[in-house]
C-alpha positions as CSV (number, residue, x, y, z in Angstrom):
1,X,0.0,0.0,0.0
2,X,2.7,2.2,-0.5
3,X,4.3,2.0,3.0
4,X,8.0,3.1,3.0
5,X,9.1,0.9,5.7
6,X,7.8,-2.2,7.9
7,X,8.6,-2.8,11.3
8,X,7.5,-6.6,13.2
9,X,6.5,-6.5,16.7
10,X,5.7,-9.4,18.8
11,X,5.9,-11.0,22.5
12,X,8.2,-14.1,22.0
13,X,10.1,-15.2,18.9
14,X,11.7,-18.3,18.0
15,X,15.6,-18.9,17.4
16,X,15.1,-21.2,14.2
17,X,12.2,-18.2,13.1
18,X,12.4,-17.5,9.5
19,X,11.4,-14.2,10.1
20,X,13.3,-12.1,12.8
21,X,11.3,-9.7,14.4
22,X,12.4,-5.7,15.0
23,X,11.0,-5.9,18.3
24,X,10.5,-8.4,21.0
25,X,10.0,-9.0,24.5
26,X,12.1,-12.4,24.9
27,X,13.5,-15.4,22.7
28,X,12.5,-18.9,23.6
29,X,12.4,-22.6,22.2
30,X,9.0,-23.5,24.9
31,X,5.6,-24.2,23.0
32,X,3.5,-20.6,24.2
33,X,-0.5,-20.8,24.6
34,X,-1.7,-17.4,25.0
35,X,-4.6,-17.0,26.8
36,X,-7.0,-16.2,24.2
37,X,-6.0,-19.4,22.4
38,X,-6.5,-22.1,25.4
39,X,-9.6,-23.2,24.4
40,X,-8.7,-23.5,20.9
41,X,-5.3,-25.4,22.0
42,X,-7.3,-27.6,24.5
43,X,-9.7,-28.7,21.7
44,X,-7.0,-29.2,18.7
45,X,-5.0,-31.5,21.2
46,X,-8.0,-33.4,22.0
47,X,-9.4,-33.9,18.3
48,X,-5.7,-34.9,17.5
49,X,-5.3,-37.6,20.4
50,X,-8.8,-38.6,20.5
51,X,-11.6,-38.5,22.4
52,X,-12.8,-41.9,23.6
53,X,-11.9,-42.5,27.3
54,X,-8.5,-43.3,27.8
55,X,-7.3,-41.5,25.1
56,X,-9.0,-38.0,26.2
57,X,-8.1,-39.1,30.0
58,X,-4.0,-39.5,28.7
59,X,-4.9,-36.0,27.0
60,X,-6.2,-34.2,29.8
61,X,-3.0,-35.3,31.8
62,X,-0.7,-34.1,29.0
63,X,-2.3,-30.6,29.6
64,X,-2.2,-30.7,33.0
65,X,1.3,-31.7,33.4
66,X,2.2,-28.7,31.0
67,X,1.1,-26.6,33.0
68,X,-2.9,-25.8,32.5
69,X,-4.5,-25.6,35.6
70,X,-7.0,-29.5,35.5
71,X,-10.1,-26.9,36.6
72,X,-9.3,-24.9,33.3
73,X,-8.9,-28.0,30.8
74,X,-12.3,-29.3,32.4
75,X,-13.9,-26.4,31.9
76,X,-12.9,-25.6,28.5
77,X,-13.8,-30.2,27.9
78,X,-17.3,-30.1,29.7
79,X,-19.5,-31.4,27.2
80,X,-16.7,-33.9,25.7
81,X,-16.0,-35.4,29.6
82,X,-19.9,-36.1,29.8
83,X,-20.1,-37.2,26.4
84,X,-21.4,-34.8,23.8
85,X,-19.3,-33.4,20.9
């Protein structure tokens, strides 16, 4: 659109990044879930592992153990835990 020059901003960036930012808070290597994504995360980790019972319970664990809080995960897993979609 004409601009003269274009500057990247952003809160974490990756070492291996193809793209270096102009601006950034911190480098690291660490998978990052912002807090607007968690729900999104929660259910694209579940839909990839599986749903059924043992496989959503080893999921579930695999989220808690990285560090989401188990109230959080079972909120955002509700309707799967009883059984809906």
């Amino acid at each position: 659109m004409g601009a003269k020059e274009v500057k990247i901003a952003t809160i974490y960036h990756k070492p291996w990044s193809s793209v270096r930012p102009d601006y950034s808070v911190k480098e690291t290597s660490r998978w990052i879930v912002f807090p607007w994504e968690i729900r999104e995360t929660i259910r694209k980790l579940v839909n990839k592992f599986g749903s059924d019972g043992e496989a959503l319970n080893k999921s579930v664990e695999k989220l808690v153990a990285a560090g989401l809080p188990r109230s959080l995960v079972n909120y955002f897993l509700r309707d799967v835990l009883e059984g809906g979609n």
